[in-house]
Chimera marker file (.cmm) of the C-alpha trace (Angstrom):
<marker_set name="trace">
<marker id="1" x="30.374" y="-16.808" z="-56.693" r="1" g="1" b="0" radius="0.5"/>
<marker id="2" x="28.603" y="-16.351" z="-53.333" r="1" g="1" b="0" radius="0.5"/>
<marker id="3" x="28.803" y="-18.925" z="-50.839" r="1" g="1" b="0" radius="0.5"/>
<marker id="4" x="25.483" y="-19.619" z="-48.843" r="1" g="1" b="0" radius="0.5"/>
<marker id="5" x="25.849" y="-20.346" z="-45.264" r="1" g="1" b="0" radius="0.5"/>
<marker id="6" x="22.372" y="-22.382" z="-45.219" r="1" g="1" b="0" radius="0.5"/>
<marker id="7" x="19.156" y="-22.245" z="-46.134" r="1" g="1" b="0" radius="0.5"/>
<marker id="8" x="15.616" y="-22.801" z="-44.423" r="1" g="1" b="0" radius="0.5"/>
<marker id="9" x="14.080" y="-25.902" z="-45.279" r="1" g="1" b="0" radius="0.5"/>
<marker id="10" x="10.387" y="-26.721" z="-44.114" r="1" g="1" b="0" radius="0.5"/>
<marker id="11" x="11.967" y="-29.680" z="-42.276" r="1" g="1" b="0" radius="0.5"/>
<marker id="12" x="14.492" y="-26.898" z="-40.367" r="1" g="1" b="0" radius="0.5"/>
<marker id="13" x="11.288" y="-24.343" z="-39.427" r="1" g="1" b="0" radius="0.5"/>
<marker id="14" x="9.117" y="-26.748" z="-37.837" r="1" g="1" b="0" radius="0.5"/>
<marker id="15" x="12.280" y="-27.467" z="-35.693" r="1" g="1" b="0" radius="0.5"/>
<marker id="16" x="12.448" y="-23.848" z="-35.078" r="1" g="1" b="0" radius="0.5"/>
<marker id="17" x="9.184" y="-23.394" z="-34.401" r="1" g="1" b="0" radius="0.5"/>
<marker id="18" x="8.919" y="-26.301" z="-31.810" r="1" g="1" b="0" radius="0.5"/>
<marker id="19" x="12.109" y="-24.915" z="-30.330" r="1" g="1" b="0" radius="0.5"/>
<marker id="20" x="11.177" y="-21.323" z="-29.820" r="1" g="1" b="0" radius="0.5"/>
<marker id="21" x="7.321" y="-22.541" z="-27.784" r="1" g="1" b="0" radius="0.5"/>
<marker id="22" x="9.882" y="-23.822" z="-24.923" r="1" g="1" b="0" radius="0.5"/>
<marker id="23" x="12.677" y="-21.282" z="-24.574" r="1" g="1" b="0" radius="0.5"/>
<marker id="24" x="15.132" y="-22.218" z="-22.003" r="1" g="1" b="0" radius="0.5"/>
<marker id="25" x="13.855" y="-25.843" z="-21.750" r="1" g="1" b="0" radius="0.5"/>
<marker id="26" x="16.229" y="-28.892" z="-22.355" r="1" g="1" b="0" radius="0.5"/>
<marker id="27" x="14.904" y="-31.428" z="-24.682" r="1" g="1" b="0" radius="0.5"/>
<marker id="28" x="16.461" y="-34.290" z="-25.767" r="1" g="1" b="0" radius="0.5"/>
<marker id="29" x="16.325" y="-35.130" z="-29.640" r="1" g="1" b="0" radius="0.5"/>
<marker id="30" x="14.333" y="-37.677" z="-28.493" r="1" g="1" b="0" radius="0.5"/>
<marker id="31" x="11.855" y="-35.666" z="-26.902" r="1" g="1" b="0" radius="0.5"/>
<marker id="32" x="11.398" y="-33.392" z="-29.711" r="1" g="1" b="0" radius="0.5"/>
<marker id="33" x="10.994" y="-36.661" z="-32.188" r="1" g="1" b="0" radius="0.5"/>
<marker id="34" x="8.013" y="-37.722" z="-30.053" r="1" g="1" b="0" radius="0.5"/>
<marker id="35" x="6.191" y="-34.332" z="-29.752" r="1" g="1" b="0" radius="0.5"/>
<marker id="36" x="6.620" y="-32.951" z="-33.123" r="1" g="1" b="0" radius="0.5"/>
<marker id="37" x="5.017" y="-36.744" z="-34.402" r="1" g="1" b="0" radius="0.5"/>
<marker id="38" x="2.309" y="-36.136" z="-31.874" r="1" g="1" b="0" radius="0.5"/>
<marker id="39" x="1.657" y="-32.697" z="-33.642" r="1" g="1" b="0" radius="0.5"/>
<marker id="40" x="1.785" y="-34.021" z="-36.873" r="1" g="1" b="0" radius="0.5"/>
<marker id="41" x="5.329" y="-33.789" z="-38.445" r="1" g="1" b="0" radius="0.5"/>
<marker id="42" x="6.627" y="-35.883" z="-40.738" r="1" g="1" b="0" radius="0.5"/>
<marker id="43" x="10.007" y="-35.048" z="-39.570" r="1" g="1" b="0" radius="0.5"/>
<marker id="44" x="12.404" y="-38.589" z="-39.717" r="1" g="1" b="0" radius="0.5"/>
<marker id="45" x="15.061" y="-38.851" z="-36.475" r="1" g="1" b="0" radius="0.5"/>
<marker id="46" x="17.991" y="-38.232" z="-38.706" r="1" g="1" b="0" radius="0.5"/>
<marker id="47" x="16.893" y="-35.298" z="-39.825" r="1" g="1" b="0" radius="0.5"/>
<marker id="48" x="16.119" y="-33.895" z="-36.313" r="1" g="1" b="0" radius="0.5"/>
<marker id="49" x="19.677" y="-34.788" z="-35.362" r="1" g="1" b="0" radius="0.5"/>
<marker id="50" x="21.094" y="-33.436" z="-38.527" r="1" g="1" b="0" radius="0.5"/>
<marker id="51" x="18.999" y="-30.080" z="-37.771" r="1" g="1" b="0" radius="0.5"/>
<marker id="52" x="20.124" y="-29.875" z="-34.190" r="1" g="1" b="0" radius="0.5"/>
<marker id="53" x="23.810" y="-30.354" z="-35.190" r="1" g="1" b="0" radius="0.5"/>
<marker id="54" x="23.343" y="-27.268" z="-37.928" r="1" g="1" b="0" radius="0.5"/>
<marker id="55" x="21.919" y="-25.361" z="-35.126" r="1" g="1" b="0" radius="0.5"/>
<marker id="56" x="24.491" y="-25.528" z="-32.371" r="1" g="1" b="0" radius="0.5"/>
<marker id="57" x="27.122" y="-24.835" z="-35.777" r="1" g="1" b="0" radius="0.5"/>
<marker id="58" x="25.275" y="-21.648" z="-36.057" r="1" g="1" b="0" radius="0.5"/>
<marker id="59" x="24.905" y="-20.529" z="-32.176" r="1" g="1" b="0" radius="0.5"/>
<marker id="60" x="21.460" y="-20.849" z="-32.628" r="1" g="1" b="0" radius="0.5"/>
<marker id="61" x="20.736" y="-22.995" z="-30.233" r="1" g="1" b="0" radius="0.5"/>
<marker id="62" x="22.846" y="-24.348" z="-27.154" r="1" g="1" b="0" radius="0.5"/>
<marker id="63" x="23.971" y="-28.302" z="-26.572" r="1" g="1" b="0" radius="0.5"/>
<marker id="64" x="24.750" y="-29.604" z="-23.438" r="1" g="1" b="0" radius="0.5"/>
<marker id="65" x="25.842" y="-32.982" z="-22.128" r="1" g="1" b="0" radius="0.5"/>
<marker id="66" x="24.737" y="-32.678" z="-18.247" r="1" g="1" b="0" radius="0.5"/>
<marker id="67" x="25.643" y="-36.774" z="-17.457" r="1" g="1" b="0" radius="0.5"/>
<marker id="68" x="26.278" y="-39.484" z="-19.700" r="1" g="1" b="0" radius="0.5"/>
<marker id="69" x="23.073" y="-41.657" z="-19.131" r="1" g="1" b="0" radius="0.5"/>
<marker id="70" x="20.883" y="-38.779" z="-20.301" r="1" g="1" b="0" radius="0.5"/>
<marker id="71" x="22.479" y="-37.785" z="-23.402" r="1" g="1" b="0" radius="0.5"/>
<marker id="72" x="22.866" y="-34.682" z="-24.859" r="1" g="1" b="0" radius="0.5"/>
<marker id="73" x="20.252" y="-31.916" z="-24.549" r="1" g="1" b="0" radius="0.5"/>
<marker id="74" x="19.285" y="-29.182" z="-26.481" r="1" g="1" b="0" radius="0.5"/>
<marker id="75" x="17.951" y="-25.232" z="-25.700" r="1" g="1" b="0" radius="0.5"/>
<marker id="76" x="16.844" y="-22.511" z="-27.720" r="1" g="1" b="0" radius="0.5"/>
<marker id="77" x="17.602" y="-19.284" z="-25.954" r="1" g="1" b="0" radius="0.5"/>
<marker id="78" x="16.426" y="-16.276" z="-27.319" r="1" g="1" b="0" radius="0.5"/>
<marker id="79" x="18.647" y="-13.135" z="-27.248" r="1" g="1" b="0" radius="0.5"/>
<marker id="80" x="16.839" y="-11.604" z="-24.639" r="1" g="1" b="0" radius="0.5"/>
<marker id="81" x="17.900" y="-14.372" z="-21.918" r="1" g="1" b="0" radius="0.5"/>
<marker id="82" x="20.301" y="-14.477" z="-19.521" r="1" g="1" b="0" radius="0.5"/>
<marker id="83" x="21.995" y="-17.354" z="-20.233" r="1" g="1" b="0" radius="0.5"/>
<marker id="84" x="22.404" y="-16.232" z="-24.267" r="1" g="1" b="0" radius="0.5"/>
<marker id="85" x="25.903" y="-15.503" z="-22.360" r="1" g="1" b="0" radius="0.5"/>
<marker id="86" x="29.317" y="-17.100" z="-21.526" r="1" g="1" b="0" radius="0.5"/>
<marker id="87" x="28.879" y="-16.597" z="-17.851" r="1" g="1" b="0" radius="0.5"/>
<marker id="88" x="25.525" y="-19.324" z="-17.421" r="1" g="1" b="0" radius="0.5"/>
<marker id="89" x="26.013" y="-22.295" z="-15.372" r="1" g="1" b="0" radius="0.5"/>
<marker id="90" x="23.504" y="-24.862" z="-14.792" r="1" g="1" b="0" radius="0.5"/>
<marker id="91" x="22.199" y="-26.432" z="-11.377" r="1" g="1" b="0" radius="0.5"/>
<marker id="92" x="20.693" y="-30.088" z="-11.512" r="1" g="1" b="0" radius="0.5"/>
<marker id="93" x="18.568" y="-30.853" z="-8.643" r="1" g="1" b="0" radius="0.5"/>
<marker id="94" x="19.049" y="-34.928" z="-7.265" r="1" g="1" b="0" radius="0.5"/>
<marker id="95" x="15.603" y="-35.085" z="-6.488" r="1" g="1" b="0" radius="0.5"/>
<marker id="96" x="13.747" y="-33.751" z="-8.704" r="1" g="1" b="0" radius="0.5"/>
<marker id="97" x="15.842" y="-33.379" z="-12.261" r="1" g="1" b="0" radius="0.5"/>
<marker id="98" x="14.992" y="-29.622" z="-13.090" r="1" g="1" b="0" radius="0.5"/>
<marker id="99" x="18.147" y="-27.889" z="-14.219" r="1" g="1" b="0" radius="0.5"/>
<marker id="100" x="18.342" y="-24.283" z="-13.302" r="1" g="1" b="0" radius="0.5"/>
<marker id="101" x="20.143" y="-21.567" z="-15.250" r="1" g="1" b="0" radius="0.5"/>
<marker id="102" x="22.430" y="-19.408" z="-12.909" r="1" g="1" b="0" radius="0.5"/>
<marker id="103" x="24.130" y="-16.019" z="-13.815" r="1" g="1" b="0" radius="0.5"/>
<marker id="104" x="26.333" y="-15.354" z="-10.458" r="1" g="1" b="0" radius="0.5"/>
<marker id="105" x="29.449" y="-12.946" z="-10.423" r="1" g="1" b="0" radius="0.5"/>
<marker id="106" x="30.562" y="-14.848" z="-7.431" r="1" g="1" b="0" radius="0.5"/>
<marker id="107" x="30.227" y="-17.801" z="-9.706" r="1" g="1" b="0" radius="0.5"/>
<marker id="108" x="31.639" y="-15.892" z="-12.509" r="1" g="1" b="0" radius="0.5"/>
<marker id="109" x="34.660" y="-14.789" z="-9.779" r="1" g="1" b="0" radius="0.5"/>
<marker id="110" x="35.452" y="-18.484" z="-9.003" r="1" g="1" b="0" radius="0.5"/>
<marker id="111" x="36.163" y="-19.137" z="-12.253" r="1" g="1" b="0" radius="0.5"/>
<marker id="112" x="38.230" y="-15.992" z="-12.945" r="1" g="1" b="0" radius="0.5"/>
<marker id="113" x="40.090" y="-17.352" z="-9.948" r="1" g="1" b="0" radius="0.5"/>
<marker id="114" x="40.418" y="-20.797" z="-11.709" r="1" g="1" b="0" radius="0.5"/>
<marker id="115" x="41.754" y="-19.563" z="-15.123" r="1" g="1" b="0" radius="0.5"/>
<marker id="116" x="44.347" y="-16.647" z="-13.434" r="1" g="1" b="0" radius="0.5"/>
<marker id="117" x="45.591" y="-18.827" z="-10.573" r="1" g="1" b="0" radius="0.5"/>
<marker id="118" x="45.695" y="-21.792" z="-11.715" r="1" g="1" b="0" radius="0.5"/>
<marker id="119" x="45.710" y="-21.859" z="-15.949" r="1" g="1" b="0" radius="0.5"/>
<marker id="120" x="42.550" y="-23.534" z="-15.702" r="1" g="1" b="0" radius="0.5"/>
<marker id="121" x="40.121" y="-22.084" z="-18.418" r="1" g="1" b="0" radius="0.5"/>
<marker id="122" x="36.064" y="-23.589" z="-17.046" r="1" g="1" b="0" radius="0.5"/>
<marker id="123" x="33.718" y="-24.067" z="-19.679" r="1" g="1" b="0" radius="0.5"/>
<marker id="124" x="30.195" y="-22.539" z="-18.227" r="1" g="1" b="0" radius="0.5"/>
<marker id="125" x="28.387" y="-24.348" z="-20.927" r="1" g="1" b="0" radius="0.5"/>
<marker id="126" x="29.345" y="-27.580" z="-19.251" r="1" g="1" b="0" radius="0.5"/>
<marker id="127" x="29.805" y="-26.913" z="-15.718" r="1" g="1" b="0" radius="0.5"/>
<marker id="128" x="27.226" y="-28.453" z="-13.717" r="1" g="1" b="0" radius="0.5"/>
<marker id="129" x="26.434" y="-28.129" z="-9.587" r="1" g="1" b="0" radius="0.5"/>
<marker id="130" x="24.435" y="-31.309" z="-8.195" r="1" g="1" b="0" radius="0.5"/>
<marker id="131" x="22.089" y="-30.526" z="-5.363" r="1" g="1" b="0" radius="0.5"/>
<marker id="132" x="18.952" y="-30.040" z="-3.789" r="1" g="1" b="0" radius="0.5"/>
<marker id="133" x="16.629" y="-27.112" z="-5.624" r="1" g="1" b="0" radius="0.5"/>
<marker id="134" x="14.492" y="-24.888" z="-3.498" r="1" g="1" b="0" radius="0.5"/>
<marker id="135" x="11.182" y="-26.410" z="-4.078" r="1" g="1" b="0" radius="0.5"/>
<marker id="136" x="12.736" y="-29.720" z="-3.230" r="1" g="1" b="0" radius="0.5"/>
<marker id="137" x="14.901" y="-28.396" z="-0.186" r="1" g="1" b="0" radius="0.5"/>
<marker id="138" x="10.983" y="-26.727" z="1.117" r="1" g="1" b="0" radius="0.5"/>
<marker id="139" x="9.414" y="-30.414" z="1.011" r="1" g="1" b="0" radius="0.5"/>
<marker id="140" x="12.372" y="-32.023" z="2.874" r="1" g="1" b="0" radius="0.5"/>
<marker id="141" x="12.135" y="-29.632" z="5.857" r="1" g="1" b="0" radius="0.5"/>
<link id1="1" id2="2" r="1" g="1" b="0" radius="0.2"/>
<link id1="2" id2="3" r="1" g="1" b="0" radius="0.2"/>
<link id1="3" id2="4" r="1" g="1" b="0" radius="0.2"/>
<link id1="4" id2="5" r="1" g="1" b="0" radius="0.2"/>
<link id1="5" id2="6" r="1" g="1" b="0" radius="0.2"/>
<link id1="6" id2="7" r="1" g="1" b="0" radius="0.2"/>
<link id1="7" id2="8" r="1" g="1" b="0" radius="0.2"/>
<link id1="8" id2="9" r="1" g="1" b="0" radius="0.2"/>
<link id1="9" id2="10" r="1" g="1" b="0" radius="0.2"/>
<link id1="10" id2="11" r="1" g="1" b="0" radius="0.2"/>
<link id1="11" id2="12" r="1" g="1" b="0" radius="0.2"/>
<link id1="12" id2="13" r="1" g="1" b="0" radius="0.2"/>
<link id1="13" id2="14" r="1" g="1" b="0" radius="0.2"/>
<link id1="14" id2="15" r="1" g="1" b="0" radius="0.2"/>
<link id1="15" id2="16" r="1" g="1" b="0" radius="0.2"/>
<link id1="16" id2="17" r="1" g="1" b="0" radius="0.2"/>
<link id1="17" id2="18" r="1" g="1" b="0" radius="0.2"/>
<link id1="18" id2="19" r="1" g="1" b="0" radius="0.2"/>
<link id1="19" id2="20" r="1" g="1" b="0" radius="0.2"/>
<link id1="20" id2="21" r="1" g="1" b="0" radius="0.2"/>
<link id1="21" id2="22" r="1" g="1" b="0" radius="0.2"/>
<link id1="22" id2="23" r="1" g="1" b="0" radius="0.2"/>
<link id1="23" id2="24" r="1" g="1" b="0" radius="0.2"/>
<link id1="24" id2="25" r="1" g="1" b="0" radius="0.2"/>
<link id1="25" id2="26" r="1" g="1" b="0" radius="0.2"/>
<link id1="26" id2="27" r="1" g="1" b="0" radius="0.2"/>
<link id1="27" id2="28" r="1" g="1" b="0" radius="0.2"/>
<link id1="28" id2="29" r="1" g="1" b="0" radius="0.2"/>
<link id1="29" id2="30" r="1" g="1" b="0" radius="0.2"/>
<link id1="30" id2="31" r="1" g="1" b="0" radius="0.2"/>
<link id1="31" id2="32" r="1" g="1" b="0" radius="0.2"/>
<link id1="32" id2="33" r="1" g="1" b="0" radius="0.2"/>
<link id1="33" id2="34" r="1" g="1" b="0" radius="0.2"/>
<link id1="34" id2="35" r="1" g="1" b="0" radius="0.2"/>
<link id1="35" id2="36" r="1" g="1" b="0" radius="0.2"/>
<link id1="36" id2="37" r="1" g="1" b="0" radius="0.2"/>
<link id1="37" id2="38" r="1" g="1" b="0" radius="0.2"/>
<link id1="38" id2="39" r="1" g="1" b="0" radius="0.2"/>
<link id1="39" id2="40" r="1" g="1" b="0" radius="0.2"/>
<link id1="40" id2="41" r="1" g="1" b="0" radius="0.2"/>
<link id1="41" id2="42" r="1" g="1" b="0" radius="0.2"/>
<link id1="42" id2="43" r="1" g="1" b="0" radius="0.2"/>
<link id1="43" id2="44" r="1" g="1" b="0" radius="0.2"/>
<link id1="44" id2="45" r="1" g="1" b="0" radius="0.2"/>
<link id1="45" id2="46" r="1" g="1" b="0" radius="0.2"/>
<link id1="46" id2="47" r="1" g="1" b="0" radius="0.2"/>
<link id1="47" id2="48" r="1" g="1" b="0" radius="0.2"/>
<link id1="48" id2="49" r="1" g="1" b="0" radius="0.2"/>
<link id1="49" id2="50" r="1" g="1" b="0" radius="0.2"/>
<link id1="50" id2="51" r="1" g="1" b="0" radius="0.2"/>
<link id1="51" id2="52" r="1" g="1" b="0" radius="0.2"/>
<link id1="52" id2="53" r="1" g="1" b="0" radius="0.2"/>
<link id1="53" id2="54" r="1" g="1" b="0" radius="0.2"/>
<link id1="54" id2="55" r="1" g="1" b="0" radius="0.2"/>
<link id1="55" id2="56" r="1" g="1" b="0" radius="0.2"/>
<link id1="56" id2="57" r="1" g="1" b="0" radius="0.2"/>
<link id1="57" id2="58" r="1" g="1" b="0" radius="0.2"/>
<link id1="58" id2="59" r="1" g="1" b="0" radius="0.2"/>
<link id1="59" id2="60" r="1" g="1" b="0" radius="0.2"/>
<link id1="60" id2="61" r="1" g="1" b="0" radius="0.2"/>
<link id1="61" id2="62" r="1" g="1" b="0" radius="0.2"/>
<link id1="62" id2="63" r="1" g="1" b="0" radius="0.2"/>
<link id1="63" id2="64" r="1" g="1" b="0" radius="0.2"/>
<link id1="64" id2="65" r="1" g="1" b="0" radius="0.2"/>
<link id1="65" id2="66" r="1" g="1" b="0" radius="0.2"/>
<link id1="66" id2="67" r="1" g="1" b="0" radius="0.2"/>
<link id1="67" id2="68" r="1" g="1" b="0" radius="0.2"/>
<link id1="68" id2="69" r="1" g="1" b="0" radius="0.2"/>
<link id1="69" id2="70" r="1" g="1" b="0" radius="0.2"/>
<link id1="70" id2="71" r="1" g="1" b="0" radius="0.2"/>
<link id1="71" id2="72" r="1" g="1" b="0" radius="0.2"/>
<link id1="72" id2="73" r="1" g="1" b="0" radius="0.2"/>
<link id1="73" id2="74" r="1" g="1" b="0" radius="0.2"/>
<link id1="74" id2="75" r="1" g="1" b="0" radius="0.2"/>
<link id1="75" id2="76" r="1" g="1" b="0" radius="0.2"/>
<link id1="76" id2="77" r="1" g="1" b="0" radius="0.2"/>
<link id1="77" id2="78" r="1" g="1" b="0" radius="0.2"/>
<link id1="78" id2="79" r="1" g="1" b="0" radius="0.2"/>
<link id1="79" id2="80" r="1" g="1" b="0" radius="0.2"/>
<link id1="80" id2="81" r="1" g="1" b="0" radius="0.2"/>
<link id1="81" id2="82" r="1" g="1" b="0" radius="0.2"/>
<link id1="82" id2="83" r="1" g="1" b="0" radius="0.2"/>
<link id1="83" id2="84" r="1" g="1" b="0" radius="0.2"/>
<link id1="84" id2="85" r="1" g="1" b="0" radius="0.2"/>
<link id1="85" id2="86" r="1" g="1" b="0" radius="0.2"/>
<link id1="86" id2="87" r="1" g="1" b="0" radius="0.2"/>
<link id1="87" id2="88" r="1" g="1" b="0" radius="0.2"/>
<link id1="88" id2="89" r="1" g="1" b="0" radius="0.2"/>
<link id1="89" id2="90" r="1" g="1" b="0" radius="0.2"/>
<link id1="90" id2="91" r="1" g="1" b="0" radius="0.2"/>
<link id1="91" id2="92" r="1" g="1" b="0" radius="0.2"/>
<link id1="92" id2="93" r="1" g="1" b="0" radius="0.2"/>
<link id1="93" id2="94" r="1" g="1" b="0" radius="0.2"/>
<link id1="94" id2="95" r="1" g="1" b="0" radius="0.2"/>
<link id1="95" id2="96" r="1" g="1" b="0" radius="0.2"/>
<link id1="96" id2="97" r="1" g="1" b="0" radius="0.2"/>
<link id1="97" id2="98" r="1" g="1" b="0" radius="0.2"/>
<link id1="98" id2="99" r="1" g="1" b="0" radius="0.2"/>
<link id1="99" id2="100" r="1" g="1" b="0" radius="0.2"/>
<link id1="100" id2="101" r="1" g="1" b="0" radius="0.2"/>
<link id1="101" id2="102" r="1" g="1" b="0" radius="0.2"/>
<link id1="102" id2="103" r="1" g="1" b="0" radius="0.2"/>
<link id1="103" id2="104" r="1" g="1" b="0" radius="0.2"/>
<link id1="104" id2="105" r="1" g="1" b="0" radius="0.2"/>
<link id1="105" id2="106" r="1" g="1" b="0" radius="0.2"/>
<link id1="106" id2="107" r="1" g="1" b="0" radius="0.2"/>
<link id1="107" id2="108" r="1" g="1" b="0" radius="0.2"/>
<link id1="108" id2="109" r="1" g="1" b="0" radius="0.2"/>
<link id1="109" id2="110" r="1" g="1" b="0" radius="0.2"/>
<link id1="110" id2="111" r="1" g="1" b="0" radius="0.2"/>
<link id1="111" id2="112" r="1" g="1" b="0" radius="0.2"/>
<link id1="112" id2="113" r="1" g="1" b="0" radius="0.2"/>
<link id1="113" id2="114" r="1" g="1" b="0" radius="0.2"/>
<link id1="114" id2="115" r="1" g="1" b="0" radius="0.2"/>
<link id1="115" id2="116" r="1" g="1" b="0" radius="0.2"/>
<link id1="116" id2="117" r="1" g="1" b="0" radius="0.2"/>
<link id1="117" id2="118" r="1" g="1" b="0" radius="0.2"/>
<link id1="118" id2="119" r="1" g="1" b="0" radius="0.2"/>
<link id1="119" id2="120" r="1" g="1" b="0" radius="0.2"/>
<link id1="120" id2="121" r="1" g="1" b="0" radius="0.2"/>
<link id1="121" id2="122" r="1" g="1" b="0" radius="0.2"/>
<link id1="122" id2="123" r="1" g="1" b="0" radius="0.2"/>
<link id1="123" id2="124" r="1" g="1" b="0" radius="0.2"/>
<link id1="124" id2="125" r="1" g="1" b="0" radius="0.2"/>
<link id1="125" id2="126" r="1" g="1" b="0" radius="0.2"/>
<link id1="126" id2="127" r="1" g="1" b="0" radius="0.2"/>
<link id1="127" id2="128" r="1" g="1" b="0" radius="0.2"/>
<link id1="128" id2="129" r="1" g="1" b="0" radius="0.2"/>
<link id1="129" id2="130" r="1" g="1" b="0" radius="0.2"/>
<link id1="130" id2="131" r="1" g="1" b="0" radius="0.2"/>
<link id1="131" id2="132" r="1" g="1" b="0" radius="0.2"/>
<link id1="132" id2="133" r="1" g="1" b="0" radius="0.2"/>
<link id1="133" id2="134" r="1" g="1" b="0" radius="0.2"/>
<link id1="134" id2="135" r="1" g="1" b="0" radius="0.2"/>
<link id1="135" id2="136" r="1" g="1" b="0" radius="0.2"/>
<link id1="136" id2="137" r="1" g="1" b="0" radius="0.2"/>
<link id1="137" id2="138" r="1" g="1" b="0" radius="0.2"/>
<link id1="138" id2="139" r="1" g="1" b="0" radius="0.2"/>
<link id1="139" id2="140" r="1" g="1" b="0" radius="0.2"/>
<link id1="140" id2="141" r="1" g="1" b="0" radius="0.2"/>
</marker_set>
């Protein structure tokens, strides 16, 4: 008896297909809800949720909770990317919102620091650094 590990429903590549015209964006569910009705999907809420879930199950896609009032978030990054690995932290700017991807070996060296000095294991998928971006920083001075 083979087991299947999930199949492609129509419902599943639309999602996909949404997904991989904004790699390295965060959407909320609620975000993709509103522009996959204003391209003509049919696709119900649930069934984006229940999609999204399946998708973070499979590494397909990466989840992220950056503060409580937002939610959670979603990104499809394709192999290619840098952030497709462990070491990817994320920068939220105060002013503006943007989130920025960062791959930094001093970064990277903190946290080795962290988990061998102090049995502290940091979770790069959900560490966060609030601040001022560049473009913003540029405006202010």
């Amino acid at each position: 008896m083979t087991i299947k590990k999930g199949y492609n429903t129509k419902h599943k590549e639309e999602l996909m297909d949404f997904l991989k015209t904004i790699p390295g964006r965060h959407v909320t569910a609620g975000e993709i809800c509103s522009c996959m009705k204003e391209k003509g999907s049919s696709i119900g809420t649930a069934t984006v949720y229940r999609q999204l879930e399946k998708l973070v199950s499979d590494g397909t896609i990466n989840k992220y909770i950056i503060d409580e009032g937002t939610g959670a978030c979603y990104e499809y990054i394709p192999d290619s990317d840098h952030c497709s690995t462990e070491n990817c932290y994320h920068c939220k700017c105060e002013e503006c919102g943007k989130l920025i991807h960062m791959s930094c070996g001093e970064v990277t060296g903190l946290a080795d620091h962290v988990r061998e000095h102090h049995g502290f294991k940091i979770d790069p998928r959900r560490t966060v650094f609030y601040g001022i971006c560049e473009d913003c920083s540029s405006k202010e001075g």
